[in-house]
C-alpha positions in Angstrom: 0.0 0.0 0.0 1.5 3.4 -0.7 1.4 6.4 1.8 -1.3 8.7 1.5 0.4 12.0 2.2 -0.9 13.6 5.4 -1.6 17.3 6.1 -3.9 18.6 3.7 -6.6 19.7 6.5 -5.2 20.6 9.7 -5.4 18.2 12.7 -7.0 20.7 14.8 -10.1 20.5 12.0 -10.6 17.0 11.8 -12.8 16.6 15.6 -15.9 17.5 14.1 -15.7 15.0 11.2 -14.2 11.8 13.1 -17.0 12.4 15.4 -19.8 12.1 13.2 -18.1 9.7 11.5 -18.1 7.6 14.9 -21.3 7.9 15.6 -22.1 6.8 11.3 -20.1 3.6 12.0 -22.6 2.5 14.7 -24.8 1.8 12.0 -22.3 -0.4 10.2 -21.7 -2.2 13.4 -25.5 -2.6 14.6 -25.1 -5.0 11.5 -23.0 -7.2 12.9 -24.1 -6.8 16.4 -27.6 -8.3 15.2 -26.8 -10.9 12.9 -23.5 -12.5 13.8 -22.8 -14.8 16.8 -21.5 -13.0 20.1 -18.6 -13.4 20.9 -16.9 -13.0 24.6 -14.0 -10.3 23.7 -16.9 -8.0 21.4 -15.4 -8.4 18.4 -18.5 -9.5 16.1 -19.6 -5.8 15.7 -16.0 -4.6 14.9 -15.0 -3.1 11.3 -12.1 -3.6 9.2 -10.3 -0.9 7.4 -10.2 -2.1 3.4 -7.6 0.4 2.1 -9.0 -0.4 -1.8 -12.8 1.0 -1.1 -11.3 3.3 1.2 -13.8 2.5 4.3 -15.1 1.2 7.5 -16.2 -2.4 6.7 -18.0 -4.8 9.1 -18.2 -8.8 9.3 -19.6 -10.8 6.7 -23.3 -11.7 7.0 -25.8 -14.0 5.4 -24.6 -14.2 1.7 -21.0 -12.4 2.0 -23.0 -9.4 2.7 -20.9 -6.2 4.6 -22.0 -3.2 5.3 -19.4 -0.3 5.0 -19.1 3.1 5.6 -17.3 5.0 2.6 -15.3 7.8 4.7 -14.7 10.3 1.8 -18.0 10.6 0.5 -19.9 9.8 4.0 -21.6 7.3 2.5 -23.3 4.2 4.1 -23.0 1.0 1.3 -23.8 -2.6 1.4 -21.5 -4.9 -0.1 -22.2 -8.1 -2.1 -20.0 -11.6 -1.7 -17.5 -9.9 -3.7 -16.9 -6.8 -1.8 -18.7 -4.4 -4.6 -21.5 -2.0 -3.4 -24.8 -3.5 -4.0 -26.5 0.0 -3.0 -25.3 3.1 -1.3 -26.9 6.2 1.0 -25.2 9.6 1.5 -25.9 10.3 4.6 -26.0 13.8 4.6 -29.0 15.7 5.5 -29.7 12.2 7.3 -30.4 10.5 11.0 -28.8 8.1 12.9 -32.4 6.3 12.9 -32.8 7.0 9.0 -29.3 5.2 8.6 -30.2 2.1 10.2 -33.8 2.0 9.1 -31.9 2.2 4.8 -29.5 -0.7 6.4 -32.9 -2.7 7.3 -34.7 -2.2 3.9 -31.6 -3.0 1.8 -30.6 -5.9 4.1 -34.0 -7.4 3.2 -34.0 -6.7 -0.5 -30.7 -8.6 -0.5 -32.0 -11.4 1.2 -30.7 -11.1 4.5 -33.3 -12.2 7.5 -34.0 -9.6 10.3 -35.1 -10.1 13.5 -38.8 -8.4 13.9 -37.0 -5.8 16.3 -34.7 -4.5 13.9 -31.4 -3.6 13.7 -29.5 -3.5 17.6 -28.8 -0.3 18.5 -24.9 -0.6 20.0 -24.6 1.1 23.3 -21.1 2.1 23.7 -21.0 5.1 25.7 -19.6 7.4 23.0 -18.4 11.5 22.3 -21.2 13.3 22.9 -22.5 14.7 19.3 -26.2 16.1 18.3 -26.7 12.8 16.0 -26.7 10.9 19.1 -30.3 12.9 19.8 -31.3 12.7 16.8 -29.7 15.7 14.1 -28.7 15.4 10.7 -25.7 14.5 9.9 -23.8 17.6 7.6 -22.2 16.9 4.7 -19.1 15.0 3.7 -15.5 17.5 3.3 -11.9 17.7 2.8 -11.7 16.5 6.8 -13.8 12.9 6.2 -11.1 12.3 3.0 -8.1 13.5 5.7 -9.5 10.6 8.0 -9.5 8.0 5.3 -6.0 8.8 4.7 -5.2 8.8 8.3 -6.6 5.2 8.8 -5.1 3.7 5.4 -1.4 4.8 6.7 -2.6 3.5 9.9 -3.5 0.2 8.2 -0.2 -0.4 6.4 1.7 0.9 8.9 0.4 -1.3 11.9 0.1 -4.7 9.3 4.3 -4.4 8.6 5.6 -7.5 9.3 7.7 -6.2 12.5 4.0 -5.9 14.3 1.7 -8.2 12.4 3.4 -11.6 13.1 1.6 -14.8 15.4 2.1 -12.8 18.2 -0.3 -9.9 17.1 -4.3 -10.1 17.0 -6.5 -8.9 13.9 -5.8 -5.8 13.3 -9.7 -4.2 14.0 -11.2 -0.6 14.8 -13.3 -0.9 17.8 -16.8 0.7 17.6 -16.7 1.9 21.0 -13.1 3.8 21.1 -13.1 3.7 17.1 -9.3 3.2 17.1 -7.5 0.7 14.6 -5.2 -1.1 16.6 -3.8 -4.9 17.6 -2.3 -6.4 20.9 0.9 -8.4 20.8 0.9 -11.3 23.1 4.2 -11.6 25.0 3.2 -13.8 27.7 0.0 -15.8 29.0 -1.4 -17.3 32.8 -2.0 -20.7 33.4 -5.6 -20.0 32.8 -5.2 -18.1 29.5 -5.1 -14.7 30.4 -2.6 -12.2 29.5 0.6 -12.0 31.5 1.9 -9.0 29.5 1.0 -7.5 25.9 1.7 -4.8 24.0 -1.7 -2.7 22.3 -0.7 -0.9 19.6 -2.9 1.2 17.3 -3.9 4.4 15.6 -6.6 6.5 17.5 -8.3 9.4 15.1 -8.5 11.6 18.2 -10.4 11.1 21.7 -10.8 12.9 25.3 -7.0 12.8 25.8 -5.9 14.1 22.5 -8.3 15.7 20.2 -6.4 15.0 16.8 -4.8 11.6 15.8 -2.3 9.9 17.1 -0.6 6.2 16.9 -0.2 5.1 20.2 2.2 1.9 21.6 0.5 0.5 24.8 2.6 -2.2 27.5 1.0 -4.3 30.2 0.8 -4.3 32.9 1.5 -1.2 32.6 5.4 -0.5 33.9 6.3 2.1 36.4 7.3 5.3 35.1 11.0 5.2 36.0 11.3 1.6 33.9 10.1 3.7 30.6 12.9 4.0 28.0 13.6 6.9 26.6 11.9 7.2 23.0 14.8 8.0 20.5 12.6 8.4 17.3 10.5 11.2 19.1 7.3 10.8 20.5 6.3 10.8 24.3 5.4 8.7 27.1 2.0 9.3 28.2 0.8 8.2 32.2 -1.8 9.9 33.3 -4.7 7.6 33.4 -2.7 5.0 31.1 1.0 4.5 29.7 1.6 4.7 26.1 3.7 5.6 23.9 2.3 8.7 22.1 3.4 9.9 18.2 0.6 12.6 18.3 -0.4 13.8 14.5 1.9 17.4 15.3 4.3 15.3 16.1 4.1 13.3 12.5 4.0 16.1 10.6 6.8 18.1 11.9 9.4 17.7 9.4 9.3 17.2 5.5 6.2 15.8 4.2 8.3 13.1 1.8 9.6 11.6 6.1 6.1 11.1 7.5 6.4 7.0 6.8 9.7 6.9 7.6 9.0 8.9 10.8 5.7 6.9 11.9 7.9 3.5 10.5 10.8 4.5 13.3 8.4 5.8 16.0 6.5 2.3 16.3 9.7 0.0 15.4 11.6 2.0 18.6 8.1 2.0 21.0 7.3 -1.7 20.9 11.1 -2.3 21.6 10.8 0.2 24.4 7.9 -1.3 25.6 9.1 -4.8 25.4 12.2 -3.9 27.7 10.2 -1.9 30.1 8.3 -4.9 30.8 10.8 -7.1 31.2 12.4 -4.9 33.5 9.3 -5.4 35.1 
């Protein structure tokens, strides 16, 4: 996958899109939340970032069927078996209700059975937006296209080999955080559970940093004084949590023809970090 050059629209600008966009993917993942099996860890209502239709994709259904959400031109679509768009909605001018009652009527035209209450609402807590009560959503702009780019680099960046080998999980966005990120196993319990792990992932902005950032997260997590020092930039974050933080000011700093490169040495030099700080324990 090539790099999608980032800094078109400023970081600062991007809030108000990623959070309608948030609150748009619900609607893919109600899909997937109604229709597939549940599964203990919540992944059966999480999406997939397919960097060749440029969206949020959920979990197959009956058929092969997926629904997406198209990021540049804040569309909602349903895809057939072979991942083409059987029908699409802008969702402009739009509900959150109208969204999932379209998702209904095309799911049944294509043949996919519904329960007689619907589509499941999810009920992750999320940013508070005026969709959530029941507004239109605006238009699509320059700052849903700047996400799409953010999330394809995320993509190829986070499923390089270094990070994407039997230790690491399926690389998912999470409908409740809606970040794109993976947890590296280091070590297991007798029972199963995780000894320590590394989450590593690209979050499009939340209540700790308002603009994107990739983030490189140890547990349990280490004591401040056993952090590394982070020799290809970034910081440690630890209030609330410990990560290692490349925030999207920091990614940009610099020529525009080093933002791979940059992002490439940032999360090749944080999971190493990480890994010794655990092991120091």
């Amino acid at each position: 996958m090539s790099w999608h050059r980032l800094g078109s629209v400023a970081p600062a600008e991007l809030a108000a899109a990623r959070l309608e966009l948030h609150h748009a993917a619900q609607a893919v993942a109600a899909v997937g939340a109604t229709l597939l099996e549940p599964q203990p860890d919540d992944s059966h209502p999480n999406l997939g970032w397919n960097e060749t239709l440029q969206a949020f994709v959920g979990r197959a259904v009956s058929g092969g069927t997926r629904a997406a959400l198209h990021a540049a031109s804040f569309e909602l679509w349903l895809l057939d078996a072979d991942a083409k768009p059987a029908a699409r909605q802008a969702l402009e001018g739009r509900s959150l209700d109208e969204a999932h009652a379209w998702l209904a009527e095309e799911l049944a035209k294509l043949g996919v059975a519904l329960p007689t209450s619907g589509l499941s609402r999810t009920s992750y807590e999320l940013p508070d937006h005026p969709v959530a009560g029941g507004a239109p959503f605006s238009a699509a702009a320059p700052a849903h296209a700047e996400l799409a780019r953010w999330f394809s680099n995320g993509q190829s960046a986070l499923a390089a080999p270094a990070f994407s080998g039997k230790e690491a999980s399926e690389l998912r966005i999470w409908p409740h955080h809606f970040d794109l990120g993976s947890l590296l196993t280091l070590a297991t319990n007798e029972d199963g559970s995780l000894a320590r792990s590394i989450g590593l992932g690209l979050s499009p902005g939340d209540d700790s940093y308002p603009e994107p950032y990739f983030y490189v997260s140890p547990w349990p997590y280490p004591k401040e004084s056993a952090l590394p020092a982070l020799v290809a930039g970034g910081s440690w974050h630890t209030e609330g949590f410990t990560s290692a933080i490349l925030s999207a000011a920091d990614l940009l700093e610099g020529p525009a023809d080093r933002q791979e490169q940059r992002l490439g040495e940032f999360l090749e030099t944080a999971v190493t970090a990480s890994r010794a700080a655990l092991t120091a324990g």
